[in-house]
C-alpha positions as CSV (number, residue, x, y, z in Angstrom):
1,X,-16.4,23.1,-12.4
2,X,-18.9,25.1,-14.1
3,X,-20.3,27.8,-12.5
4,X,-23.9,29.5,-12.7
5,X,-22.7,32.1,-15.5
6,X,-20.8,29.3,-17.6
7,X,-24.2,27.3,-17.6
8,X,-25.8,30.3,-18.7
9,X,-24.0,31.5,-21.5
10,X,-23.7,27.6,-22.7
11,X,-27.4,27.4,-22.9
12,X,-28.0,31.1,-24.5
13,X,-25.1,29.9,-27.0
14,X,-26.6,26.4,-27.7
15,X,-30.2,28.0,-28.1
16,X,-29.2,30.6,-30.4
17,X,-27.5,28.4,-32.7
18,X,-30.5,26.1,-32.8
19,X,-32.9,29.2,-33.5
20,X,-30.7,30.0,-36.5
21,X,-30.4,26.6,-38.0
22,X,-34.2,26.9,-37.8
23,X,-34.6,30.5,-39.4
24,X,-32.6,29.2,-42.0
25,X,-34.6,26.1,-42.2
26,X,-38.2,27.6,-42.1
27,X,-38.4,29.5,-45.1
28,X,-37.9,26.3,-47.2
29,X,-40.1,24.5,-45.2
30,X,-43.0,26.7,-45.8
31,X,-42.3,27.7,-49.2
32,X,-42.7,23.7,-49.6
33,X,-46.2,23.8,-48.0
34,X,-47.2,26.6,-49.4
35,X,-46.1,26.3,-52.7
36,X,-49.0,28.1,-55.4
37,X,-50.2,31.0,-56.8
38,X,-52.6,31.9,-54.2
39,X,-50.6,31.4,-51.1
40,X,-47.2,33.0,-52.9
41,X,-47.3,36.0,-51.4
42,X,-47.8,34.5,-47.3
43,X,-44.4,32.4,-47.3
44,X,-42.3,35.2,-45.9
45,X,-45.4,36.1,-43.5
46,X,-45.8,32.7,-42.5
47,X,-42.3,32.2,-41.8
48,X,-41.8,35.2,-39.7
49,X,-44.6,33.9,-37.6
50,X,-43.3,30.7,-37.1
51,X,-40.1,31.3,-36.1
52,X,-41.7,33.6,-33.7
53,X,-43.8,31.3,-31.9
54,X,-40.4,28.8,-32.0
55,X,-38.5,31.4,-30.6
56,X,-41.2,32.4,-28.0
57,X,-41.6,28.6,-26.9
58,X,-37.1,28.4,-26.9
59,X,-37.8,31.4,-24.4
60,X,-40.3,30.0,-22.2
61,X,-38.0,26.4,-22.0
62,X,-34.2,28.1,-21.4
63,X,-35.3,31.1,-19.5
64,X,-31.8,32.3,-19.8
65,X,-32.1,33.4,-23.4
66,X,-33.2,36.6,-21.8
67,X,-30.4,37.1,-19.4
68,X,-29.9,36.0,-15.8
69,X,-32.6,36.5,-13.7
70,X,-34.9,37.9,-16.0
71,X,-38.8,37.0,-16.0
72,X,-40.5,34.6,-17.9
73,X,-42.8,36.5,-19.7
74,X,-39.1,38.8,-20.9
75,X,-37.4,35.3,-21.8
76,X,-40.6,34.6,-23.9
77,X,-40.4,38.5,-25.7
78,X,-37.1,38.1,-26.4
79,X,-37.0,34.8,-27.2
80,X,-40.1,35.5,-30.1
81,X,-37.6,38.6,-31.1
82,X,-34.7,36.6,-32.0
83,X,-36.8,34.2,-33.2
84,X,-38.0,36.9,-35.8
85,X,-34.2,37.9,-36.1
86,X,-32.9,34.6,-36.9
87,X,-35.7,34.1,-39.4
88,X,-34.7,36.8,-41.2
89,X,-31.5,35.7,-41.4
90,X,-32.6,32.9,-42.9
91,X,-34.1,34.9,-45.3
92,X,-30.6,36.9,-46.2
93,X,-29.0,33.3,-46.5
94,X,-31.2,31.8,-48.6
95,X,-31.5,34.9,-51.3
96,X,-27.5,35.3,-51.1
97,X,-27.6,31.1,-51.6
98,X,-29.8,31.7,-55.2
């Protein structure tokens, strides 16, 4: 049986594997939208602040991306900071990938 902790650590593992496949997903996504010579320069910008608000909203939905017990507005923090985290790796995969 699966025990308050095991749940836990199934949904921190679950939602960080999810925030990565989107970081490395995002910056294609919005280099697709914003692809032209005045909006060059805002993809990696754009991106970051994405994958914030996506992390932030994981935080707020699977409060235990913060830790047990923790508050909601922590879950959203760190939720928005690996968010940014997993965006830029996204951004590490993707220049290693060219």
């Amino acid at each position: 049986m699966a025990t308050a902790g095991t749940k836990t650590g199934i949904q921190r593992g679950v939602s960080m594997v999810l925030l990565l496949a989107a970081g490395i997903l995002s910056l294609p996504v919005v280099a697709a939208l914003l692809d032209g010579q005045s909006t060059e320069n805002l993809i990696v910008p754009i991106q970051l602040a994405v994958m914030a608000v996506v992390g932030a909203i994981t935080g707020y939905l699977v409060p235990s991306v913060a830790g047990f017990g923790s508050s909601r507005a922590r879950s959203v923090m760190v939720g928005a900071v690996i968010g940014v985290a997993t965006a830029l790796g996204g951004v590490a995969v993707f220049s290693l990938l060219l």
